[in-house]
C-alpha positions as CSV (number, residue, x, y, z in Angstrom):
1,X,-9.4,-22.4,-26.1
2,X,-11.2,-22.0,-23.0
3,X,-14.8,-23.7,-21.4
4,X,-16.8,-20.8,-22.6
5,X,-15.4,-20.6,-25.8
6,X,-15.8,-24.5,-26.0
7,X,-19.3,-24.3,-24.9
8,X,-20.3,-21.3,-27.4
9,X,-18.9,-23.6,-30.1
10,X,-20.8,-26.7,-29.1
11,X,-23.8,-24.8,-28.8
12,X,-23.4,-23.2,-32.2
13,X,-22.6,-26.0,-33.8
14,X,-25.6,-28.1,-32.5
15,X,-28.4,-25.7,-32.7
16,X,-30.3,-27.8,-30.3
17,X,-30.9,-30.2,-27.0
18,X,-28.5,-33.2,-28.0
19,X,-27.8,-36.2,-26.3
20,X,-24.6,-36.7,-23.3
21,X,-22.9,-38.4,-26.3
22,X,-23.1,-36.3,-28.9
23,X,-21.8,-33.2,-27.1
24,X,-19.1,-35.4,-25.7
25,X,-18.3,-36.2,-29.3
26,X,-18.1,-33.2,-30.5
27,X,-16.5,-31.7,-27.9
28,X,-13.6,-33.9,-28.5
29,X,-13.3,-32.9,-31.8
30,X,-13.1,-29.4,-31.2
31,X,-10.3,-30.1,-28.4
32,X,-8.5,-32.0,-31.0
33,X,-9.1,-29.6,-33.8
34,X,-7.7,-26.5,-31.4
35,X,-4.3,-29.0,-30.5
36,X,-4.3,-29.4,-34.3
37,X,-3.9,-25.8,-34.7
38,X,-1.2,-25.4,-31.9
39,X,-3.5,-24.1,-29.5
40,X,-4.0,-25.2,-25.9
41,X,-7.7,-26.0,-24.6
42,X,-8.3,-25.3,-20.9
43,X,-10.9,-27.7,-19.6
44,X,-13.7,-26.4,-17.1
45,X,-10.3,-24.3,-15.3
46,X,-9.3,-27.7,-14.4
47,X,-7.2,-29.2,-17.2
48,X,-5.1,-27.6,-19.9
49,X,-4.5,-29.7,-23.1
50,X,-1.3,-28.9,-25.2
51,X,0.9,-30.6,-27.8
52,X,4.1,-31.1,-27.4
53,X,6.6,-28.2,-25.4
54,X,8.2,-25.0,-25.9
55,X,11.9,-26.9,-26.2
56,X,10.7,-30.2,-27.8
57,X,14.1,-31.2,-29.2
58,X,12.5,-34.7,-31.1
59,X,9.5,-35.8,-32.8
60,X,8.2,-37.9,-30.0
61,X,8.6,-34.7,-27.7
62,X,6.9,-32.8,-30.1
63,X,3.8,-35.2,-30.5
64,X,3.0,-35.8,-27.1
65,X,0.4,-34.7,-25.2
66,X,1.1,-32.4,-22.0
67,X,-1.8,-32.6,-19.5
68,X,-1.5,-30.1,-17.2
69,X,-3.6,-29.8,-13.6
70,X,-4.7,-26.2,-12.9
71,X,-4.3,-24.8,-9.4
72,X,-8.5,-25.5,-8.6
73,X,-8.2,-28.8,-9.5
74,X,-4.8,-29.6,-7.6
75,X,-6.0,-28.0,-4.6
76,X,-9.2,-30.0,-4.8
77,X,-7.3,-33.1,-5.0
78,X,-5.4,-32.5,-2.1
79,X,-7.8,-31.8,0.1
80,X,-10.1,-34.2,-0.4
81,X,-7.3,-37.0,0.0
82,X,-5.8,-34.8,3.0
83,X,-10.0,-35.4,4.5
84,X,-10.0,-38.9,3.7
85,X,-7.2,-39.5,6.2
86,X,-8.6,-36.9,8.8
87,X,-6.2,-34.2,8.6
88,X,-7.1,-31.8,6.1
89,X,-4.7,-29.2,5.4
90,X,-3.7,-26.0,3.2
91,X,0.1,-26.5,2.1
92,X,1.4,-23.6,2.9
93,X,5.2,-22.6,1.2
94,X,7.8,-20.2,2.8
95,X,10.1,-19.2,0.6
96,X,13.4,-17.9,1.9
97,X,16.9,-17.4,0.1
98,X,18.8,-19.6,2.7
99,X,17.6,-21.9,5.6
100,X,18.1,-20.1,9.2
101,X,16.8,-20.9,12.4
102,X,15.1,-17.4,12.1
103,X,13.3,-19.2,9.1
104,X,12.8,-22.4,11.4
105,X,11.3,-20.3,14.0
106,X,9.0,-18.2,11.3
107,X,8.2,-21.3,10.1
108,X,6.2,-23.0,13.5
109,X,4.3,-19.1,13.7
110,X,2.7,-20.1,10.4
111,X,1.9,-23.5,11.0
112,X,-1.6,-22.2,12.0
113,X,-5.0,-24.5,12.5
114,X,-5.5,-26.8,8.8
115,X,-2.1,-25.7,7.3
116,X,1.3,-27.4,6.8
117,X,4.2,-25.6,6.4
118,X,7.2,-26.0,4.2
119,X,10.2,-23.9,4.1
120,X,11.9,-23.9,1.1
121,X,14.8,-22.0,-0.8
122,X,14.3,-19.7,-3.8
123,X,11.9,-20.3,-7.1
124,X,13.8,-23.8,-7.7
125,X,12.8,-24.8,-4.1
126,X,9.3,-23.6,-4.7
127,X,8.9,-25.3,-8.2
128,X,10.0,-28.7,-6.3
129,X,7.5,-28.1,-3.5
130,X,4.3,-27.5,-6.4
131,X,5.8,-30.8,-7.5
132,X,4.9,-32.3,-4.9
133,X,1.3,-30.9,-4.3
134,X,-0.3,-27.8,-4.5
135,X,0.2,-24.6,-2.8
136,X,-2.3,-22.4,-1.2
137,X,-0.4,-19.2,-0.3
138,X,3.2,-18.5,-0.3
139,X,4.9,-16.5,2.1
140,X,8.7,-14.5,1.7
141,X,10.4,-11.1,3.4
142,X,10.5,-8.3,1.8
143,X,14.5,-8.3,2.5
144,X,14.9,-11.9,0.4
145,X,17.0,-11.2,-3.0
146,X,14.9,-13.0,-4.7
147,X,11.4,-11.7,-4.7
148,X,11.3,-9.8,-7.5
149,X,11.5,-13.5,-9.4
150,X,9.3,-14.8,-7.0
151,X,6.6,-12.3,-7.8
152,X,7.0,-12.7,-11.1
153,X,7.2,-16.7,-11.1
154,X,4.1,-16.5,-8.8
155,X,1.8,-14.0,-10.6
156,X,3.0,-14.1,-14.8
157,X,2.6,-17.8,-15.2
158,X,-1.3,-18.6,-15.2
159,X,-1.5,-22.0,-13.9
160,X,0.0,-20.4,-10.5
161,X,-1.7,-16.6,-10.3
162,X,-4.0,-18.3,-8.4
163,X,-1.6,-18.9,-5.1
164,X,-1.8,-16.1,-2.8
165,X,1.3,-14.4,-2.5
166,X,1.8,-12.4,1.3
167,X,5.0,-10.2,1.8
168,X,6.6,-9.5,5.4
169,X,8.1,-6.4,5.7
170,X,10.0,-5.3,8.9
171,X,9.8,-2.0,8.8
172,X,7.3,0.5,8.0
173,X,9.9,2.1,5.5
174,X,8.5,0.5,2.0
175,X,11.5,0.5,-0.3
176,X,11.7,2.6,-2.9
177,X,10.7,2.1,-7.0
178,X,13.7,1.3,-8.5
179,X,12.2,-0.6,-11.4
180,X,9.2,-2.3,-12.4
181,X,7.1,-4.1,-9.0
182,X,4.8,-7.2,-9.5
183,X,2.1,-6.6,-6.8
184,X,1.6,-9.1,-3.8
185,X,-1.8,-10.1,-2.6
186,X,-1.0,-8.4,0.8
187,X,1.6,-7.6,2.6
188,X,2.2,-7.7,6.8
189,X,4.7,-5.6,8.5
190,X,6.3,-6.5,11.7
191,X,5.4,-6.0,14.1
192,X,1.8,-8.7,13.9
193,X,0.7,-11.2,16.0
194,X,-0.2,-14.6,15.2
195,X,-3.8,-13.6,15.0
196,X,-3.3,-11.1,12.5
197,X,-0.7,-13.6,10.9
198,X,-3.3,-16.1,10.3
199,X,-6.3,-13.8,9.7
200,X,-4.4,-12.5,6.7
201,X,-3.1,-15.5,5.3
202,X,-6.7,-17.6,5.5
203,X,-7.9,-14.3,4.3
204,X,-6.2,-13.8,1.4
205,X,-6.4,-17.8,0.0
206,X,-9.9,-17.4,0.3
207,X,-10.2,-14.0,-1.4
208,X,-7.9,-14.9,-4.0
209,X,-9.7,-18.3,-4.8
210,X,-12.8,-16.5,-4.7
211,X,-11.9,-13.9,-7.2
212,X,-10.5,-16.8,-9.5
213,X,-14.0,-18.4,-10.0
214,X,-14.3,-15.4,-12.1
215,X,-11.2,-14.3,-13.5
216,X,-8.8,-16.6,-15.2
217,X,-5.8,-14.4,-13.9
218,X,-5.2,-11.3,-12.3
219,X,-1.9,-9.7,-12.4
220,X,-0.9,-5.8,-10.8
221,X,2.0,-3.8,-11.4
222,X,3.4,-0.8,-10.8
223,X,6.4,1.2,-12.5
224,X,8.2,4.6,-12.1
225,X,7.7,6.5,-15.8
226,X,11.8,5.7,-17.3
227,X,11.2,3.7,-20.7
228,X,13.2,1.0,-19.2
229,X,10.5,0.2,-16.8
230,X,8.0,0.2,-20.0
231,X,9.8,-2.2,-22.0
232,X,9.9,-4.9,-18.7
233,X,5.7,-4.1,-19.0
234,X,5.5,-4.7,-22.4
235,X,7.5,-7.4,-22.1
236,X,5.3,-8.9,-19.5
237,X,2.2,-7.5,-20.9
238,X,3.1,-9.6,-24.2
239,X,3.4,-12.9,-22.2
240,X,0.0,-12.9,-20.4
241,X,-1.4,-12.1,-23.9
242,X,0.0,-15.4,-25.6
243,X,-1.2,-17.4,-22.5
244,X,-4.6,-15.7,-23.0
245,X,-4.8,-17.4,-26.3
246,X,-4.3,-14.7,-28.4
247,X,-3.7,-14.8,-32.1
248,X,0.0,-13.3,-33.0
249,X,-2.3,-10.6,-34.4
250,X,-4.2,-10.3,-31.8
251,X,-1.5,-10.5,-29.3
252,X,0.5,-7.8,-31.0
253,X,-2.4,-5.4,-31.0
254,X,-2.8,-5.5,-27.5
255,X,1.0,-4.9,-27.0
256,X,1.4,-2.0,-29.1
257,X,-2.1,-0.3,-27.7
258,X,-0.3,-1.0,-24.3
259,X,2.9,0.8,-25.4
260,X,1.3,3.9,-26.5
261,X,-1.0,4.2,-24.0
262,X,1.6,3.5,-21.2
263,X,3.9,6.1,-23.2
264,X,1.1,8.7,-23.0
265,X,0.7,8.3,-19.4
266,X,4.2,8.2,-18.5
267,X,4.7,11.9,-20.8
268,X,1.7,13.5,-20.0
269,X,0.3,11.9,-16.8
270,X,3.7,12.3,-14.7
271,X,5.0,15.2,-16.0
272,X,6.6,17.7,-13.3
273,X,5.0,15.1,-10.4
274,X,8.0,13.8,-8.1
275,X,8.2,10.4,-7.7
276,X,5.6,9.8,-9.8
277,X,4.1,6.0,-10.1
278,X,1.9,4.4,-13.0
279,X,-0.2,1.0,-11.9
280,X,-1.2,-1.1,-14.4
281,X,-4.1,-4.0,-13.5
282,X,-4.0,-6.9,-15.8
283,X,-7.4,-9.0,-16.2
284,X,-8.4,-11.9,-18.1
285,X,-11.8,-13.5,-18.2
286,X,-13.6,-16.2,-20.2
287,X,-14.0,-13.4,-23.3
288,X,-11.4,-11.0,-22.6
289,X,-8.5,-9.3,-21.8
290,X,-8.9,-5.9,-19.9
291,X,-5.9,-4.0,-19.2
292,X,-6.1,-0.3,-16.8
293,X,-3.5,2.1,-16.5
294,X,-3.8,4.6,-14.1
295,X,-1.3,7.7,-13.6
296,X,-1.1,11.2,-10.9
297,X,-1.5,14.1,-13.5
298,X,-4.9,16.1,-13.5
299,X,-5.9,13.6,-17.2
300,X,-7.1,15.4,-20.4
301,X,-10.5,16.1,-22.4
302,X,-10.8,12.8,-24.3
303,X,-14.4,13.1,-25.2
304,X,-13.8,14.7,-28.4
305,X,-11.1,12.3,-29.3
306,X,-12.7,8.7,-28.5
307,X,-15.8,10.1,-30.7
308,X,-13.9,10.3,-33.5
309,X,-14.0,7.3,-36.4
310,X,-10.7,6.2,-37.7
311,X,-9.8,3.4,-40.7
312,X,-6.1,2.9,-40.4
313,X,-5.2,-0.8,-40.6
314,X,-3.2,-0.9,-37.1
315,X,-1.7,-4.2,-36.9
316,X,0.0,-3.8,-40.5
317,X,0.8,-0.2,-39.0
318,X,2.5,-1.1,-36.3
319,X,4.6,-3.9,-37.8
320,X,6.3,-1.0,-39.6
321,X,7.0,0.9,-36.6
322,X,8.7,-2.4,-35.2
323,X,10.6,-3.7,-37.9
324,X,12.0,0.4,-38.4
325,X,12.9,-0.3,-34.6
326,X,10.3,2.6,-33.4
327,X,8.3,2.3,-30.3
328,X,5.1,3.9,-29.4
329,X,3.7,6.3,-31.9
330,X,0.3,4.8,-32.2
331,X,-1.8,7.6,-31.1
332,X,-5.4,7.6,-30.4
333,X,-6.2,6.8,-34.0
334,X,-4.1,3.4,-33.9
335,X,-5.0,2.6,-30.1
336,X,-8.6,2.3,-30.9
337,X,-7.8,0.3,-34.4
338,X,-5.9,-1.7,-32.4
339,X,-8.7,-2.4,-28.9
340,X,-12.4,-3.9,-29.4
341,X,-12.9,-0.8,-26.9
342,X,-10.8,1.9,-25.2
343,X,-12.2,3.9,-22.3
344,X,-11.1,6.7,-20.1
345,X,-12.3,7.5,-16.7
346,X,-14.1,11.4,-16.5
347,X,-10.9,12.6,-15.0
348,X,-9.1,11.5,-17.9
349,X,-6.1,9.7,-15.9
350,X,-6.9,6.4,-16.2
351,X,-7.4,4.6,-19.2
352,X,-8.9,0.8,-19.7
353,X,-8.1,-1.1,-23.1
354,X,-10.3,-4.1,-23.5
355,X,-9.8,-7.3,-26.2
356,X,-12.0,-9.8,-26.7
357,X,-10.2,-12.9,-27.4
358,X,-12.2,-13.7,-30.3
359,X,-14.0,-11.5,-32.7
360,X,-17.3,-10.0,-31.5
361,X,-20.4,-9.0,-33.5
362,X,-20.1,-5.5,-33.3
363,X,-23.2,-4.7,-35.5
């Protein structure tokens, strides 16, 4: 449950002005009522409220309440007790795969006006360091082994999409898609003065803080067409729909719409096109989930298609197809059954499903 959906409820519920208590009151309830039912309840993007854990092993695990700070807060909280002693700061994470003095040396070119600086060592170092306090931006090389579970540690997980993520290359030579690619927030290649250094880095905090005053969470991707590559999307995909809150209904939906509309793109859209690269922009807001996928082929005539009315039942539809262990094969007919609304671009190469996260009044 999010603020907005708590504040539609509250309104809906009271009809009219009310008093400070009485929306307090029944605020409460419907906090309580949504742990009740397993959910989580996000406060204001400051709080989330859960129930128990994913690998509650006893009763009094499973009973207790997890209160978890989300990044806005955190960061809040730290500055202002960073200002109270006179040295505000943005904490600032580098995140290597082993401690050099290269890394020691990187580390003092970062330590720029308002920042401190922490190297640390892989996503365990990294989960220590948000321990401690929050994180602003974090910083790795392109060469480090493990970036690809950085990127995906930083960006999947929502209570950390919000913590800019900059990548130094050291060459001009990009490597090349081998497999699925979480996007960074920017990226740097050597060689860049400290101007530019710190001009991206304050840059990209405040862009990326900016944008989450109005998205919940923001995730990019992009994938060469093999169907291994679309599995690790669903796969991902399918987690950043159950942390959007999603019913298991509602969650499979989107994931099967994904599939077949991936599937399409990666068939029709890249066909004969070397090297040819989908993106996929993952969005979430207060009401919904909007997902685009954008291949290189010249797109189709969908006009005819998206104007046509179809009554299949596509959630019972597509639990066939997965317990028969089939993928795709939703088609146009299911992928609309399947959306609250399913657009293509006039070209015809990019496609945007959307998904309210609950029902809307569609009369």
């Amino acid at each position: 449950m999010t603020s907005a959906e708590l504040s539609k409820k509250i309104a809906a519920e009271l009809g009219e002005l009310a008093s400070p208590q009485t929306v307090l009151t029944l605020a409460g309830e419907l906090v309580k009522d949504a742990l009740f039912a397993g959910d989580s309840a996000d406060l204001f993007n400051l709080l989330r409220v859960k129930v128990g854990g994913k690998t509650a092993d006893d009763d009094a695990e499973k009973d207790a309440i997890k209160i978890t700070p989300l990044p806005d807060l955190l960061l809040a909280r730290h500055r202002r007790r960073k200002a109270v002693s006179g040295e505000e700061q943005l904490p600032i994470a580098f995140a290597v795969d082993k401690v050099t003095a290269f890394a020691k040396i990187f580390e003092r070119r970062l330590r720029g006006d308002g920042r401190e600086v922490a190297t640390v060592v892989g996503v365990e170092g990294l989960t220590q360091e948000l321990d401690r306090h929050p994180l602003a931006a974090v910083v790795v090389e392109a060469a480090n082994p493990d970036l690809p579970a950085l990127r995906q540690w930083l960006k999947i997980d929502r209570t950390r999409n919000a913590i800019a993520l900059i990548v130094i290359y050291q060459t001009d030579e990009k490597p090349a898609y081998d497999g699925l690619l979480i996007a960074a927030d920017a990226t740097l290649t050597e060689p860049f003065d400290d101007r530019q250094l710190n001009e991206t880095i304050d840059g990209e905090i405040t862009r990326v803080r900016g944008e989450h005053r109005y998205f919940l969470q923001t995730v990019s991707m992009t994938l060469p067409p093999p169907f291994v590559n679309q599995q690790v999307a669903a796969d991902l995909i399918e987690e950043l729909a159950r942390q959007a809150t999603l019913s298991e209904e509602g969650t499979l939906s989107v994931v099967m719409a994904f599939r077949e509309a991936l599937d399409n793109s990666a068939r029709h859209g890249c066909r004969d096109i070397p090297n040819a690269l989908l993106k996929v922009d993952y969005v979430l807001d207060s009401q919904k989930i909007t997902i685009t996928i954008k291949d290189p082929g010249p797109g189709f005539d969908s006009a005819n298609l998206l104007n046509t009315r179809f009554s299949a039942d596509a959630v019972t539809l597509s639990r066939q197809r997965t317990r028969e262990g089939k993928r795709g094969g939703l088609g146009m007919t299911l992928m609309l059954k399947s959306l609250d609304k399913l657009e293509y671009s006039p070209s015809g190469n990019t496609v945007i499903l959307t998904k309210f996260l609950k029902p809307q009044n569609k009369s």
